[in-house]
TORFIDO-851281 format. One record per residue: residue in three letters; residue number from 1; z negated, x, y negated of N, C-alpha, C, O in turn. Coordinates in steps of 0.2 Angstrom, whole numbers, plus 5000, padded with zeros to 4 digits. Last residue first. Layout:
<fitors>
FITOR resn resi n.pz n.px n.py ca.pz ca.px ca.py c.pz c.px c.py o.pz o.px o.py
FITOR  ALA  NUM    Z    X    Y     Z     X     Y    Z    X    Y    Z    X    Y
...
</fitors>
This chain:
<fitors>
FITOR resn resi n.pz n.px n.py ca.pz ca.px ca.py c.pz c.px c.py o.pz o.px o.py
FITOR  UNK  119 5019 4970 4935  5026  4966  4937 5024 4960 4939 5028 4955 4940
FITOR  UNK  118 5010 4979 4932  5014  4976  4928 5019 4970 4928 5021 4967 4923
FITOR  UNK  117 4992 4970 4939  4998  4975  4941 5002 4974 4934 5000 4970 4930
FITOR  UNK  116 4976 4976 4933  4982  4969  4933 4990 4975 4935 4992 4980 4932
FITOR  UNK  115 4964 4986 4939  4969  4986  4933 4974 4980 4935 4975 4979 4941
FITOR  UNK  114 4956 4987 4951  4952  4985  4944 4957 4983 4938 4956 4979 4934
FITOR  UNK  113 4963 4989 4961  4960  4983  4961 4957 4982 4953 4955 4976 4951
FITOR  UNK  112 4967 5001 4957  4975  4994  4958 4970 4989 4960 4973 4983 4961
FITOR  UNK  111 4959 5011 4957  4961  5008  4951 4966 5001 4952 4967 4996 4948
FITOR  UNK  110 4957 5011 4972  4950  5009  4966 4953 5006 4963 4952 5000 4963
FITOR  UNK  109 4969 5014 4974  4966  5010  4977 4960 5007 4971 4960 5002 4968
FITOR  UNK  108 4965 5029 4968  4972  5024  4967 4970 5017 4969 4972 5013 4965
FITOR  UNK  107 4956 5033 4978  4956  5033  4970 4961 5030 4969 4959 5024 4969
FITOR  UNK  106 4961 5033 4990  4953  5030  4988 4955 5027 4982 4955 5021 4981
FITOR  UNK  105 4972 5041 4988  4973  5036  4991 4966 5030 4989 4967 5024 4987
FITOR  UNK  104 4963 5056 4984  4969  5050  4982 4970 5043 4982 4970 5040 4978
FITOR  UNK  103 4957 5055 4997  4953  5056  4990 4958 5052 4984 4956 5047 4980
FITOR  UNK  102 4965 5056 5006  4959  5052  5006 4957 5055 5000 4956 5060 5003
FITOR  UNK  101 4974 5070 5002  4977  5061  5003 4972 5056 5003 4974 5051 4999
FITOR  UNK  100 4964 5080 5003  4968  5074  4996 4968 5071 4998 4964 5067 4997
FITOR  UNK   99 4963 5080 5017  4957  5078  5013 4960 5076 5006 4957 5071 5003
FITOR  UNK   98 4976 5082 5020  4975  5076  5022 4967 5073 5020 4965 5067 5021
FITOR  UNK   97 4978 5094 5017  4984  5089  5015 4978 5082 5017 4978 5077 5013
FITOR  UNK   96 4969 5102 5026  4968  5101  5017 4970 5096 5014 4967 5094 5010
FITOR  UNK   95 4971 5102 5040  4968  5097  5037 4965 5097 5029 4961 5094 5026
FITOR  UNK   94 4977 5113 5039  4982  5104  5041 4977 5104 5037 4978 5105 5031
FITOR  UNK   93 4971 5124 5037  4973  5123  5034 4979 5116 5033 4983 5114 5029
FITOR  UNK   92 4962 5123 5047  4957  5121  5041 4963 5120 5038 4963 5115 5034
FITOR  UNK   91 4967 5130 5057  4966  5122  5057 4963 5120 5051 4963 5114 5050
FITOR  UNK   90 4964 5143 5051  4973  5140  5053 4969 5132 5051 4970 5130 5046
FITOR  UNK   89 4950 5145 5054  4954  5145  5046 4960 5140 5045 4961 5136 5041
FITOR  UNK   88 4944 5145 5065  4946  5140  5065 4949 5139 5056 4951 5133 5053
FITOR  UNK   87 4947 5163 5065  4943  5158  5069 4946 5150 5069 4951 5148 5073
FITOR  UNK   86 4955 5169 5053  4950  5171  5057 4949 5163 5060 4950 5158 5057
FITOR  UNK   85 4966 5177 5043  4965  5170  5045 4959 5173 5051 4959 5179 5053
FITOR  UNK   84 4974 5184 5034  4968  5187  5038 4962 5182 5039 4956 5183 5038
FITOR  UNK   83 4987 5184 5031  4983  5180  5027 4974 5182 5029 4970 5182 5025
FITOR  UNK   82 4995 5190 5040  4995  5190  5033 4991 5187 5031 4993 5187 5025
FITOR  UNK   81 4990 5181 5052  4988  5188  5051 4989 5191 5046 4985 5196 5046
FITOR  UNK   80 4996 5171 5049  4988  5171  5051 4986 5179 5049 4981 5181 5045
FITOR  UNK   79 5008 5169 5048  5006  5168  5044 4995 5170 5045 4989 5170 5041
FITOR  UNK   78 5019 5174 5055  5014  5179  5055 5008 5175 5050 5004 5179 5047
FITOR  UNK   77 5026 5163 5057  5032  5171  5053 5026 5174 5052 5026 5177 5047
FITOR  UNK   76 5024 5154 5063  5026  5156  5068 5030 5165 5064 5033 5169 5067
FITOR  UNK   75 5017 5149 5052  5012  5152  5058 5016 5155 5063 5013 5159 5068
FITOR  UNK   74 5026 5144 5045  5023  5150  5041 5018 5152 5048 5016 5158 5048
FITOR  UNK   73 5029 5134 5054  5034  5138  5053 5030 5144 5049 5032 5150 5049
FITOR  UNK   72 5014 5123 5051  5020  5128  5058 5023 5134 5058 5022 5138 5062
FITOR  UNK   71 5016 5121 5038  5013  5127  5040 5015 5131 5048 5015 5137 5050
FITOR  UNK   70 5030 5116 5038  5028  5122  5033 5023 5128 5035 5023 5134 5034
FITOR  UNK   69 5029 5104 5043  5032  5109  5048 5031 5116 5043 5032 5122 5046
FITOR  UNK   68 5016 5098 5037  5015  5101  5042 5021 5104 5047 5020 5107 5053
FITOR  UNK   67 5023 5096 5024  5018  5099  5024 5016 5101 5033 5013 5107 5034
FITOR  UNK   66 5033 5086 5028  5035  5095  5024 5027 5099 5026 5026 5104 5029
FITOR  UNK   65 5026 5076 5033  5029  5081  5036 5032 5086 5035 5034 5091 5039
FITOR  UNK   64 5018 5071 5022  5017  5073  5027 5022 5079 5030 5022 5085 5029
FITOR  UNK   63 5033 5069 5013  5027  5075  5011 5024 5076 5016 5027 5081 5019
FITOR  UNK   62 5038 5058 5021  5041  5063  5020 5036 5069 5017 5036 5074 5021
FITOR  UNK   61 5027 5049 5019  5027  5051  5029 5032 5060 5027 5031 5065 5029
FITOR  UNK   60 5026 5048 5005  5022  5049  5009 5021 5051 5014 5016 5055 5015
FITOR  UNK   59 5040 5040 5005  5041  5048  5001 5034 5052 5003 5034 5058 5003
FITOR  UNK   58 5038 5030 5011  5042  5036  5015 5042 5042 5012 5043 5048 5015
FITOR  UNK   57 5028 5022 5004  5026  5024  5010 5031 5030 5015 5030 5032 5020
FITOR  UNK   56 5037 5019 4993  5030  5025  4992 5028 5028 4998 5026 5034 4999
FITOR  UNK   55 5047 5012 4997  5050  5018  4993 5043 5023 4997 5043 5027 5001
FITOR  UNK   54 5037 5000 5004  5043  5006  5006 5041 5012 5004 5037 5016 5006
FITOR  UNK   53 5034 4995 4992  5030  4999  4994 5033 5003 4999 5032 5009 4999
FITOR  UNK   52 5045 4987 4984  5041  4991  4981 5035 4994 4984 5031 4995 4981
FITOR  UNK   51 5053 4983 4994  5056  4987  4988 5052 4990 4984 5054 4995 4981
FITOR  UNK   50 5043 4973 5000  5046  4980  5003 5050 4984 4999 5050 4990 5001
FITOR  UNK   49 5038 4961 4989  5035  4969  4993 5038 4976 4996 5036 4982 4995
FITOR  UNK   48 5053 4959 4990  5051  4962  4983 5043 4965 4986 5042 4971 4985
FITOR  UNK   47 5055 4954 5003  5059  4957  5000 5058 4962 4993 5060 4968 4991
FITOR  UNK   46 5041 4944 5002  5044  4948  5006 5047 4954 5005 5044 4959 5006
FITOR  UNK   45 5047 4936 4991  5041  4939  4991 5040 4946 4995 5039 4951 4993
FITOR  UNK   44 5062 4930 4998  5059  4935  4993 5053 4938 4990 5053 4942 4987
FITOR  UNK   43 5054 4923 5008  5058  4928  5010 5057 4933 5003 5054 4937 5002
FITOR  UNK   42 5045 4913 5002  5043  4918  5005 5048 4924 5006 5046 4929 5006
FITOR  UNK   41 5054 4907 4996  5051  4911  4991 5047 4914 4995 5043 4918 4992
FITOR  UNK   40 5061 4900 5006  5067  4905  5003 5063 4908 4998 5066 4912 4994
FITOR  UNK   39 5053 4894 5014  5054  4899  5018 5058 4904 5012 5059 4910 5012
FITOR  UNK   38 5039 4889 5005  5044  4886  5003 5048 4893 5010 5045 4898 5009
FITOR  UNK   37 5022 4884 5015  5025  4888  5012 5033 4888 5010 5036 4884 5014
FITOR  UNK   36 5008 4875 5015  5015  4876  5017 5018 4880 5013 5017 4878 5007
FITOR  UNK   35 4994 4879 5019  4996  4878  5014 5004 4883 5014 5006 4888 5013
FITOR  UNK   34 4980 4882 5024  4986  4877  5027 4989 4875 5022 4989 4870 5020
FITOR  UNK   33 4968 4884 5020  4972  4888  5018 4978 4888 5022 4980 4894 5024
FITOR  UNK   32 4958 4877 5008  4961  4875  5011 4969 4879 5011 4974 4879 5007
FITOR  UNK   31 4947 4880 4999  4946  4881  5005 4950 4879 5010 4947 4878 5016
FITOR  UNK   30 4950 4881 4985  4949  4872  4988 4947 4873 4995 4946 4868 4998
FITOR  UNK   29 4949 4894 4982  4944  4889  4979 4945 4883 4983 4939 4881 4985
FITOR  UNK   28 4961 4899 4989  4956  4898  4991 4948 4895 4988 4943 4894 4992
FITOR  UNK   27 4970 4891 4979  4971  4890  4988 4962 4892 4991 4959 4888 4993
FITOR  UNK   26 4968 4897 4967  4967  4889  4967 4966 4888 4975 4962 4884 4977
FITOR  UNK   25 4971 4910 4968  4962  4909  4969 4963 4904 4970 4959 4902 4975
FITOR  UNK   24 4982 4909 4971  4981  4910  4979 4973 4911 4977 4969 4912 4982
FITOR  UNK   23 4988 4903 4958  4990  4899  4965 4984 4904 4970 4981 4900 4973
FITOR  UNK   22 4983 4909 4942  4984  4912  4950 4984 4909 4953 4978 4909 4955
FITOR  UNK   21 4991 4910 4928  4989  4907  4932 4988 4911 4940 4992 4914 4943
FITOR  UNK   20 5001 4918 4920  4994  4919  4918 4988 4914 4926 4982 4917 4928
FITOR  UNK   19 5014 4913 4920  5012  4918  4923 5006 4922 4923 5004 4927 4926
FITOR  UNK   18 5014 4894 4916  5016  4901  4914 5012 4907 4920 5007 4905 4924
FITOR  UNK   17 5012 4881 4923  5008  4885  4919 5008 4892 4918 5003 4895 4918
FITOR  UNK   16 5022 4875 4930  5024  4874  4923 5015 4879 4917 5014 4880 4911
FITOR  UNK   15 5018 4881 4942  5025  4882  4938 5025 4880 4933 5030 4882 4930
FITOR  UNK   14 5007 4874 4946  5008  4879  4946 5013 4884 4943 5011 4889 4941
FITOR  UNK   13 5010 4862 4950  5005  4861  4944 5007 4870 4943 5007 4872 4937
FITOR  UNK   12 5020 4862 4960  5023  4857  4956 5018 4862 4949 5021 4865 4944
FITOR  UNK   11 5008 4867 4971  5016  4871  4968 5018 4868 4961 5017 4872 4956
FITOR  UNK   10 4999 4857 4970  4999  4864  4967 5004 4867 4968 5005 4872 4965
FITOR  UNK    9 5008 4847 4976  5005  4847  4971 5003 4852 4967 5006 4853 4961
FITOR  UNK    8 5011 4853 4987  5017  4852  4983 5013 4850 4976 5016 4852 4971
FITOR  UNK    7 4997 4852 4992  5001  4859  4993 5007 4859 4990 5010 4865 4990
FITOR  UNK    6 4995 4842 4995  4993  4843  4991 4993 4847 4990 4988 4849 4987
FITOR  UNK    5 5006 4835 5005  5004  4833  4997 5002 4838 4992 5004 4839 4987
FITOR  UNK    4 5002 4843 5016  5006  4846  5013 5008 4842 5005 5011 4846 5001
FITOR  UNK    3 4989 4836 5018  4989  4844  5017 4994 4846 5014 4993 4851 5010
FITOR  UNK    2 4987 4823 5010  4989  4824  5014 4990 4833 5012 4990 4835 5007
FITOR  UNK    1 4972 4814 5003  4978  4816  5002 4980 4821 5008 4976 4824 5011
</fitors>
């Protein structure tokens, strides 16, 4: 059978078996990963990834960067020396934001592979 037969095949068999089904174990169960794609359900695929990772990935870059002109600017209002910061303390304090983030990020990750999405 032809690559793209039998790639219309598993579409075809795939839609009539409700939302319980997973297309992309049957792809790579057959080990065959030549398998045409329809271009208007990829673009939506597409589309519906980016509205849902987006949003997270900016609200992300946006805390990032609250958190590192916050500290700048508390370093340029004396922040060292009210605080009675010493040696490499300052730099310790970037890098707090970003020991969560890895610990967060880990852990959420962990979960999103163990837990079945909603949608």
């Amino acid at each position: 059978m032809a690559t793209e037969d039998k790639a219309d095949v598993m579409h075809a068999e795939s839609k009539g078996l409700g939302g319980d089904h997973d297309v992309a174990l049957d792809i790579i169960g057959t080990g065959d990963l030549n398998v045409a794609i329809d271009p208007a359900e990829e673009r939506r695929l597409v589309r519906k990834i980016d509205w849902r990772v987006m949003p997270f990935i900016c609200i992300t870059y946006l805390v990032t960067y609250l958190d590192k002109a916050t500290i700048g600017y508390a370093a340029v209002f004396n922040l060292q020396t009210d605080l009675n910061l010493v040696g490499t303390q300052y730099s310790w304090l970037g890098s707090i934001f970003y020991f969560g983030y890895l610990v967060v990020g880990t852990t959420l990750t962990g979960h999103c592979n163990l837990w079945r999405p909603l949608f």
